[in-house]
C-alpha positions, 0 to 999 in steps of 0.5 A, a space after each residue: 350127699 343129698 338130703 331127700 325131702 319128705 313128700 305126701 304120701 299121694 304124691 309118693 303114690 303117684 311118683 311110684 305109679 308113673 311109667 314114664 321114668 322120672 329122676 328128680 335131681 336137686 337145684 345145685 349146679 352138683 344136679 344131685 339125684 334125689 329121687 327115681 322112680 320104678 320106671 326110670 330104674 328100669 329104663 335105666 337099669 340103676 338101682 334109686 339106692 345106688 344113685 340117690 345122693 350122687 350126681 349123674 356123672 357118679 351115678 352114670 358109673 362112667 358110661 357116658 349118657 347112660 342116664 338121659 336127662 
């Protein structure tokens, strides 16, 4: 499972603001998500407690391209 890094709290602020969708996936070749904001949950219909840690081939819960990235 990934290990979430700690952000300030204004880039937090500004994560949670954004209403572009915006899932951060880590640098390993697992491309693990790590962070979603509100939007990306609601464009993409997936909770950020149910994808973070997972890689977007388990978080896509087998529907194909359901997260476009």
């Amino acid at each position: 499972m990934a290990n979430p890094r700690k952000i300030s709290p204004r880039w937090e602020e500004i994560f949670a603001a954004l209403g572009d969708g915006l899932v951060v996936l880590d640098a390993s070749a697992d491309l693990c998500v790590i962070g979603m904001n509100p939007a990306a949950e609601t464009i993409t219909g997936f909770s950020a407690e149910s994808t973070l840690g997972r890689t977007l081939r388990d978080a896509s819960s087998g529907r194909p391209h359901a997260m476009v990235w």
